[in-house]
C-alpha positions as CSV (number, residue, x, y, z in Angstrom):
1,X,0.9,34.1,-3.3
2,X,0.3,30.3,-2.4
3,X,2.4,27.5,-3.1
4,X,1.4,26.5,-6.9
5,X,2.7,22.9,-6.6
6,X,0.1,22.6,-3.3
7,X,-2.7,24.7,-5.4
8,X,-2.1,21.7,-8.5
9,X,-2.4,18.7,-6.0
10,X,-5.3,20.1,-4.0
11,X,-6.7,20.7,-7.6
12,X,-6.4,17.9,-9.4
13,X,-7.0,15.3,-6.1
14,X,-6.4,11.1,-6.5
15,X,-7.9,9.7,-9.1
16,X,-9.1,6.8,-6.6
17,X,-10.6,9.3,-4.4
18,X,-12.5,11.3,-6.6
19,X,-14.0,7.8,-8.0
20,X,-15.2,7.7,-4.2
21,X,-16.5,10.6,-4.3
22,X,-18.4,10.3,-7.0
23,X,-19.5,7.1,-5.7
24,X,-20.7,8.7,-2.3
25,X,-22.9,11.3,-4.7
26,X,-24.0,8.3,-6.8
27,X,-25.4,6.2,-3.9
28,X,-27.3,9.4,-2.5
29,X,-29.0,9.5,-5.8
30,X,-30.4,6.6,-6.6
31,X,-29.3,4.0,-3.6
32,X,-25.9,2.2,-2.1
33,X,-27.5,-1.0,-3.3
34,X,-27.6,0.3,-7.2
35,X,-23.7,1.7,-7.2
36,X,-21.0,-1.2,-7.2
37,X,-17.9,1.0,-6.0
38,X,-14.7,-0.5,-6.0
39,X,-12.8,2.2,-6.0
40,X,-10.8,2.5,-2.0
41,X,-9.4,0.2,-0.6
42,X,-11.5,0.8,2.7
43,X,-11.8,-3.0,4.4
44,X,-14.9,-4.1,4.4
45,X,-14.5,-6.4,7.6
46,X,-14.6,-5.7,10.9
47,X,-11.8,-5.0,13.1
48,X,-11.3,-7.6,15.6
49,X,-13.2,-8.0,19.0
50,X,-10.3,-7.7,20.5
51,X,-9.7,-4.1,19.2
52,X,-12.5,-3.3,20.9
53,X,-12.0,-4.8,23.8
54,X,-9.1,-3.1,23.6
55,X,-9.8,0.1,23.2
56,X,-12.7,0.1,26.2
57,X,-10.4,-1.1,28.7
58,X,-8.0,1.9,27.8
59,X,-10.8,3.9,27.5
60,X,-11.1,3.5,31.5
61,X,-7.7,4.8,32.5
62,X,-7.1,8.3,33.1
63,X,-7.0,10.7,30.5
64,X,-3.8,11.8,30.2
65,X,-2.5,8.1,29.9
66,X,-4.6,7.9,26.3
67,X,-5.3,11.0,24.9
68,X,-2.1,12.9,26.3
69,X,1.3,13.0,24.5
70,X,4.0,10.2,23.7
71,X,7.6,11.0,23.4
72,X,7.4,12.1,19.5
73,X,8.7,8.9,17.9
74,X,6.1,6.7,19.8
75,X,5.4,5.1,23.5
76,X,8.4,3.1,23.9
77,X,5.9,0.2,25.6
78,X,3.9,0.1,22.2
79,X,7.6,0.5,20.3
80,X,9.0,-2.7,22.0
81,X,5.7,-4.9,21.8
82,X,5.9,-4.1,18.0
83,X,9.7,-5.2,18.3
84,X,9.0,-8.4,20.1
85,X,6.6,-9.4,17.4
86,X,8.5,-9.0,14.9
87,X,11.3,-10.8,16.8
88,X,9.2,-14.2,16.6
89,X,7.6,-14.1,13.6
90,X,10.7,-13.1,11.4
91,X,13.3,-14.4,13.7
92,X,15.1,-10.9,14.2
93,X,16.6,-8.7,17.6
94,X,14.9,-5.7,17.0
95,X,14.2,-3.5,20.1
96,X,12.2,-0.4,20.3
97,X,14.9,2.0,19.2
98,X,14.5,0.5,15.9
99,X,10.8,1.9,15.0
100,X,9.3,4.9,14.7
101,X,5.3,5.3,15.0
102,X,3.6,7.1,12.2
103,X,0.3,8.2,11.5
104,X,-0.4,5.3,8.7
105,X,1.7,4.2,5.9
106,X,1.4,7.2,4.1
107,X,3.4,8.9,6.8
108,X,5.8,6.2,7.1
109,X,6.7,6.0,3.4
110,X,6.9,10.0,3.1
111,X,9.3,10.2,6.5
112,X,11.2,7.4,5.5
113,X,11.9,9.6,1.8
114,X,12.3,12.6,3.2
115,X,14.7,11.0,6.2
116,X,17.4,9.3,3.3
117,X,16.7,12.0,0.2
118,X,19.4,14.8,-1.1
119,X,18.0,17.2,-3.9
120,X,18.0,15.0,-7.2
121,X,18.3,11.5,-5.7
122,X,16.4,9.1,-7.6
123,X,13.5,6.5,-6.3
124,X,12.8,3.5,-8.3
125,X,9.0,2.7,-8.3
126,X,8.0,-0.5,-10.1
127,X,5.2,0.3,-12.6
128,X,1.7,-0.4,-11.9
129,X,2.8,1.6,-8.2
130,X,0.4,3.6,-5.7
131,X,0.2,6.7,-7.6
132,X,1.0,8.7,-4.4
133,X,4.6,7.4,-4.4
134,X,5.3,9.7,-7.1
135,X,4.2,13.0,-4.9
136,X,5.9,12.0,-2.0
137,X,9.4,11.9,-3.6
138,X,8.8,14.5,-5.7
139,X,8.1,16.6,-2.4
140,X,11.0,15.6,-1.2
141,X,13.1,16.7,-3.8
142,X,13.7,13.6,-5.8
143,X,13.4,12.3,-9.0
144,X,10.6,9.2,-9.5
145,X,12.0,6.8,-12.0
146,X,9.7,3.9,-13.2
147,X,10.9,0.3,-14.1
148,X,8.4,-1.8,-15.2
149,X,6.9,-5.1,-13.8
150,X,6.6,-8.0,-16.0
151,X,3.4,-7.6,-18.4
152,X,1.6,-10.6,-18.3
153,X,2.2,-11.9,-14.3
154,X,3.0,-7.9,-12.9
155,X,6.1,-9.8,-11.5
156,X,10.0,-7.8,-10.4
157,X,11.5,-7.9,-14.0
158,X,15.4,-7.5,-12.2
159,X,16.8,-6.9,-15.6
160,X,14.3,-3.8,-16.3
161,X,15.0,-2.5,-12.2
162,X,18.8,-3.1,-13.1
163,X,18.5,-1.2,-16.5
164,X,17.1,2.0,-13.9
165,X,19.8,2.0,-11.5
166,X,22.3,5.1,-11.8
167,X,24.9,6.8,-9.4
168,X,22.0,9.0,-8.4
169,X,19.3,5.9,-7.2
170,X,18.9,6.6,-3.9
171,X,16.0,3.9,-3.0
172,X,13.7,1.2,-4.2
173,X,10.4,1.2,-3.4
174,X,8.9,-2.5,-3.8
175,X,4.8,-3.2,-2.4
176,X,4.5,-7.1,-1.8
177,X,1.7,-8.0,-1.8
178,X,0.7,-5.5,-4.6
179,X,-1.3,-2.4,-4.9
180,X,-2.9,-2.7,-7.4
181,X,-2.3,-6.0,-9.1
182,X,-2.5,-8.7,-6.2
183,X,0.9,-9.9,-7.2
184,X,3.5,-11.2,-4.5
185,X,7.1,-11.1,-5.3
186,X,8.6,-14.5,-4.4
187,X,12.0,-14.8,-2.1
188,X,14.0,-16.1,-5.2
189,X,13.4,-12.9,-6.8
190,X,13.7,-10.8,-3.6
191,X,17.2,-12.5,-3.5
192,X,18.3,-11.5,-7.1
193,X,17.2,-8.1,-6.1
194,X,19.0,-7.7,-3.3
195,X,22.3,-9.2,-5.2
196,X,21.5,-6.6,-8.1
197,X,21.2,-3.7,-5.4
198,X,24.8,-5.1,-4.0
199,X,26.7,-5.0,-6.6
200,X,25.3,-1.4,-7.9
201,X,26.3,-0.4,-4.7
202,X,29.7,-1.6,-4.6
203,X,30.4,0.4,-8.0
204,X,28.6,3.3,-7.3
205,X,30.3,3.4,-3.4
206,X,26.9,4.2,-1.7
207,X,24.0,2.7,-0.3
208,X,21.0,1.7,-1.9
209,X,18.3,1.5,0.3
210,X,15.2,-0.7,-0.4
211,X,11.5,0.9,1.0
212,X,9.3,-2.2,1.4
213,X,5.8,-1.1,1.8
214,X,4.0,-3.6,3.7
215,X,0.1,-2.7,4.7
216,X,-1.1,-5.7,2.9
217,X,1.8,-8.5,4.5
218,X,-1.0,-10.7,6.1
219,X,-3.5,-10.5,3.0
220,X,-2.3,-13.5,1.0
221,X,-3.9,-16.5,-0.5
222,X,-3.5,-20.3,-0.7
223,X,0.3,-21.3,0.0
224,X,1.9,-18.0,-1.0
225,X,4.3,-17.0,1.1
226,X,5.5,-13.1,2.1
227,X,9.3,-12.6,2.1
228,X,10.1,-10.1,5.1
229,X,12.6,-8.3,2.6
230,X,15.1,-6.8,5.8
231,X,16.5,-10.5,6.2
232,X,17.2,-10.6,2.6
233,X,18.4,-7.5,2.2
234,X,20.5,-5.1,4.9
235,X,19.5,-2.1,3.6
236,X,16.0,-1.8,4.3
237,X,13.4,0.2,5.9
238,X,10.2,-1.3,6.1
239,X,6.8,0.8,6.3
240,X,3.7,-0.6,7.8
241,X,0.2,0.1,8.7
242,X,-2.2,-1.1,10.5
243,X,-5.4,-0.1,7.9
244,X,-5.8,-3.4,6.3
245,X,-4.9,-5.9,9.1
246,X,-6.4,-5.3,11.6
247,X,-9.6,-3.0,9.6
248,X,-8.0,0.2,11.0
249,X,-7.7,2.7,8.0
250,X,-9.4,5.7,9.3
251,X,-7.5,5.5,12.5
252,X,-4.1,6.2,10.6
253,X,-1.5,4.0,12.6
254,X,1.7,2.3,11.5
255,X,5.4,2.8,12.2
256,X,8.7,2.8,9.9
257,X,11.5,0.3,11.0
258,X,15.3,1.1,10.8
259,X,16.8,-2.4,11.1
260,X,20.3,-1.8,12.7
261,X,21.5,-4.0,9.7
262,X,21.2,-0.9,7.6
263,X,24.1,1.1,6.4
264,X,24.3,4.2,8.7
265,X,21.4,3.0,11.1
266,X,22.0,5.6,14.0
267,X,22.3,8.1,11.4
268,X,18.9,7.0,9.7
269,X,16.6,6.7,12.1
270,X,17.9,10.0,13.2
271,X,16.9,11.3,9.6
272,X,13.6,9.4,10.2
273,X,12.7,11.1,13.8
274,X,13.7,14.5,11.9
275,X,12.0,14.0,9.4
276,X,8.7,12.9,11.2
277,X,9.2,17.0,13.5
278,X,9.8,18.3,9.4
279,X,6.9,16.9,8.3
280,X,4.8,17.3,11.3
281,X,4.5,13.4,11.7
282,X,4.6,13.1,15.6
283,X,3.0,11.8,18.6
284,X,1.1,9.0,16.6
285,X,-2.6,8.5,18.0
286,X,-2.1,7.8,21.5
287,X,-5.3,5.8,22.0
288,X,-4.8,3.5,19.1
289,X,-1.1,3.3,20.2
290,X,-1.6,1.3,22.8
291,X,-4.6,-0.5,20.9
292,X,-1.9,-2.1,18.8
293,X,0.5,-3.1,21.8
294,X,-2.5,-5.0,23.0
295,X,-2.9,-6.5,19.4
296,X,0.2,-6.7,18.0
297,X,-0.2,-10.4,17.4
298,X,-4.3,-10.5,16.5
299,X,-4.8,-12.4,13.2
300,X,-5.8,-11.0,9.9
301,X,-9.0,-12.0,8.6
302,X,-8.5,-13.1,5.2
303,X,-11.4,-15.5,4.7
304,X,-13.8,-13.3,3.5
305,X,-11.3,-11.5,1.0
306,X,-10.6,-14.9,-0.1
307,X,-14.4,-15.5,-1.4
308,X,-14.5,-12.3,-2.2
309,X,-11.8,-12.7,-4.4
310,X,-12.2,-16.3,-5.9
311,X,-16.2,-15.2,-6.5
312,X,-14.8,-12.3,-8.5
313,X,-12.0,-13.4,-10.6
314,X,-14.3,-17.0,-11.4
315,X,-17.2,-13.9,-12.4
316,X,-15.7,-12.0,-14.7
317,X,-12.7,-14.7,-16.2
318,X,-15.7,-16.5,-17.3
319,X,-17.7,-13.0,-18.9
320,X,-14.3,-13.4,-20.9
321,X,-12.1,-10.5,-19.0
322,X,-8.7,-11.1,-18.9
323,X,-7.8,-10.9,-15.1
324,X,-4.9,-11.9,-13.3
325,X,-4.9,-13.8,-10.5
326,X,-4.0,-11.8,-7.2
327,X,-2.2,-14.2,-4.7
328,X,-2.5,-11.3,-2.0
329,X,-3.8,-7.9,-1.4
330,X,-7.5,-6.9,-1.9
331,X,-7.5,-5.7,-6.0
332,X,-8.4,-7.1,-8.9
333,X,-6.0,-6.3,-12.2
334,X,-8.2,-6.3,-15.2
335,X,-7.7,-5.6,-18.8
336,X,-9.9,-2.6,-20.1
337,X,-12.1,-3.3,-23.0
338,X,-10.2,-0.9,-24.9
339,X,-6.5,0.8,-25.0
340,X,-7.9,4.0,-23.3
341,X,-8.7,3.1,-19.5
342,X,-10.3,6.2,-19.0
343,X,-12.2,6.3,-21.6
344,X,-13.3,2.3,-20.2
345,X,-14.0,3.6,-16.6
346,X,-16.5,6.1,-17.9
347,X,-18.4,3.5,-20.0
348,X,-18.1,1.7,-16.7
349,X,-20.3,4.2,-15.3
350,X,-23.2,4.1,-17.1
351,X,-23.8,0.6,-15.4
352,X,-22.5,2.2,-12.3
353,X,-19.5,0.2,-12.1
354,X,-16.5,2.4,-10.6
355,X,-13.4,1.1,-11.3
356,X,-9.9,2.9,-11.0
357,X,-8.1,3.2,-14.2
358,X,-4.6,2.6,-14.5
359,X,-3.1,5.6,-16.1
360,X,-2.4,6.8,-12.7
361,X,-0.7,3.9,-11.5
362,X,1.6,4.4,-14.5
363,X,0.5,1.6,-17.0
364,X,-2.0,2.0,-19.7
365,X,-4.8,-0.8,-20.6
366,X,-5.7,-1.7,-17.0
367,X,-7.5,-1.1,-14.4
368,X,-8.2,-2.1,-10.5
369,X,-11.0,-3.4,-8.9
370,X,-10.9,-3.0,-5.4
371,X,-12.8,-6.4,-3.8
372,X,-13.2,-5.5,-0.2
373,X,-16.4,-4.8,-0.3
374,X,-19.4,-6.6,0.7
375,X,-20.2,-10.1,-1.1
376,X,-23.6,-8.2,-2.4
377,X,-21.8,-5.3,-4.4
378,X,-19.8,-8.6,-6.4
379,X,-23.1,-10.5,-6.9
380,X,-24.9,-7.3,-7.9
381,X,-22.1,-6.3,-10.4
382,X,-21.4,-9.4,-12.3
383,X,-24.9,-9.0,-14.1
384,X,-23.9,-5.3,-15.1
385,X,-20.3,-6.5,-16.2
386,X,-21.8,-8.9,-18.2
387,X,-23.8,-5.7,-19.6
388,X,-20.7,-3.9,-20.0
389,X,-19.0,-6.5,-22.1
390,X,-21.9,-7.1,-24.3
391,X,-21.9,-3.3,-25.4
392,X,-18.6,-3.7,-26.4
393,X,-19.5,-7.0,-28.5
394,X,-22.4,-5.6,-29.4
395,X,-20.9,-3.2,-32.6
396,X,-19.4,-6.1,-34.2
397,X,-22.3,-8.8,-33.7
């Protein structure tokens, strides 16, 4: 027999992949330049030269020194250069014994759940959320809870989190910026979080820990500002990748970080290296390893998401969508036509627009337009936007 709950996910795969799928078949069909797919978030700009450069010079050295094996939780020269960076930007005294490489955020998030979870524990997860939360804690044994965001902005609502807090919560996972609304949760509300999370745990006599998902830290707009949540709050792990940065998705690096802040630290990152040998999560990619220490501090390129983004939401805000405004990340959160988002996304299709609906980010109404793709697939898909709305219209004209 197989393991059923393995046979339903491999089944019934991510909504947001089999969109790209379908996008892949479409574009073999009748041409790339016909489908306007934003369905991944796959970046559309180029790494950086100097990942590149990078990566040649290592390429040079002997084998063994970047294909072989790392110690499992990471080279401890990439593990301290990560440290260091963090040190001046966020003003912290990490060291390499605080960080754990993982093969993307995926792995970071999964081994940092499966490092803190008992059977039963409960994971907050603020509603829109990456759909895939939900399977990693419910692999792990614990329970996913939704709390909504505020409708309207997609903002923390602290008295709906509150509201979700019981003896069991073991964690709170928070994504600033957002997948998939764009939204950034300001420090002031970071702060009432934290205060909230204090005081639940001083009644319930346990931690709380807070899971900050961070792959889209450097992706933010105008003044808006990124909180780095462990200096607001003791009791956090932090998860990062390296995809959206620095262009990197397909090579899957990223690390967890156990501040020693953190109730139980030793104990933690313990937890965390087990879990990473339970889950099979070791030995990150050697090569790209030691691509980031060389460019751990290399800038994001946020330019062209920023036209990207300001082209798009102008586009279709003045079609008459109702849109809200992303301050960071690469999506686009925009109100279906109709209640039934599905039901949208397929209409969508006929004028080969491939949206994500949001039943699978756990909201209805909504869905997410992924805008890091090339400035053609926007102009290209404003006209048949335009063409979607007006068959909507069209019944009541």
């Amino acid at each position: 027999m197989i393991n059923q709950r393995m046979y339903e996910l491999g089944n019934e795969p991510s909504a947001i992949r089999e969109l790209f799928a379908y996008g892949l078949s479409r574009k073999a069909e009748i041409g790339a330049e016909n489908v306007f797919d934003f369905s991944l978030g796959n970046p559309s700009v180029a790494a950086p030269d100097a990942v590149k450069k990078a990566a040649l010079e290592l390429l040079e050295k002997p084998s063994q020194e970047v294909h072989g094996y790392t110690p499992a939780q990471g080279a401890p020269g990439v593990r301290a250069a990560i440290a260091a960076s963090l040190n001046r930007r966020f003003d912290t005294s990490y060291t390499a014994d605080n960080l754990y490489m993982t093969v993307g955020a995926a792995a970071s998030i999964s081994i940092a759940i499966n490092a803190i979870v008992t059977p039963g524990d409960e994971f907050i997860v603020i509603a829109p959320y990456f759909p895939e939360y939900r399977v990693w804690i419910e692999n792990a044994g614990g329970i996913c809870v939704e709390a909504p965001a505020r409708m309207g902005s997609f903002q923390l609502d602290i008295e709906a989190l509150e509201d979700a807090l019981t003896e069991r919560t073991k964690a709170v996972i928070v994504n600033s910026p957002n997948n998939p609304t764009g939204a950034v949760y300001p420090e002031c509300d970071l702060v009432e979080l934290a205060n909230t999370l204090r005081r639940k745990q001083d009644e319930y006599g346990h931690p709380i820990y807070l899971i900050s998902d961070e792959p889209y830290r450097e992706i933010v707009y105008g003044d808006t500002k990124v909180a780095f949540i462990p200096t607001l709050f003791e009791n956090t792990l932090v998860c990062y990748s390296y995809s959206k940065s620095l262009s990197l998705p397909g090579e899957r690096i990223g690390y967890v970080l156990v501040p020693p802040a953190a109730a139980d630290a030793a104990k933690v990152y313990a937890a965390v290296c087990g879990a990473g040998r339970a889950l099979g999560y070791v030995c990150a990619p050697t090569l790209f390893q030691h691509v980031i220490e060389k460019c751990v501090d290399e800038p994001c390129d946020v330019a062209s998401y920023q036209e990207n983004r300001d082209a798009l939401y102008a586009g279709l805000t003045k079609l008459g969508y109702e849109c809200v405004a992303p301050q960071g990340a690469f999506y686009l959160w925009m109100r279906a036509l109709e209640p039934d988002a599905k039901a949208f996304t397929e209409r969508a299709k006929g004028h080969e627009l491939l949206v994500v609906p949001s039943d699978s980010f756990g909201v209805q109404g909504w869905v997410r337009i992924g805008y890091c793709v090339e400035r053609s697939v926007i102009d290209g898909a404003l006209p048949a936007f335009a063409a979607l709305m007006h068959e909507y219209q069209a019944p009541t004209l």
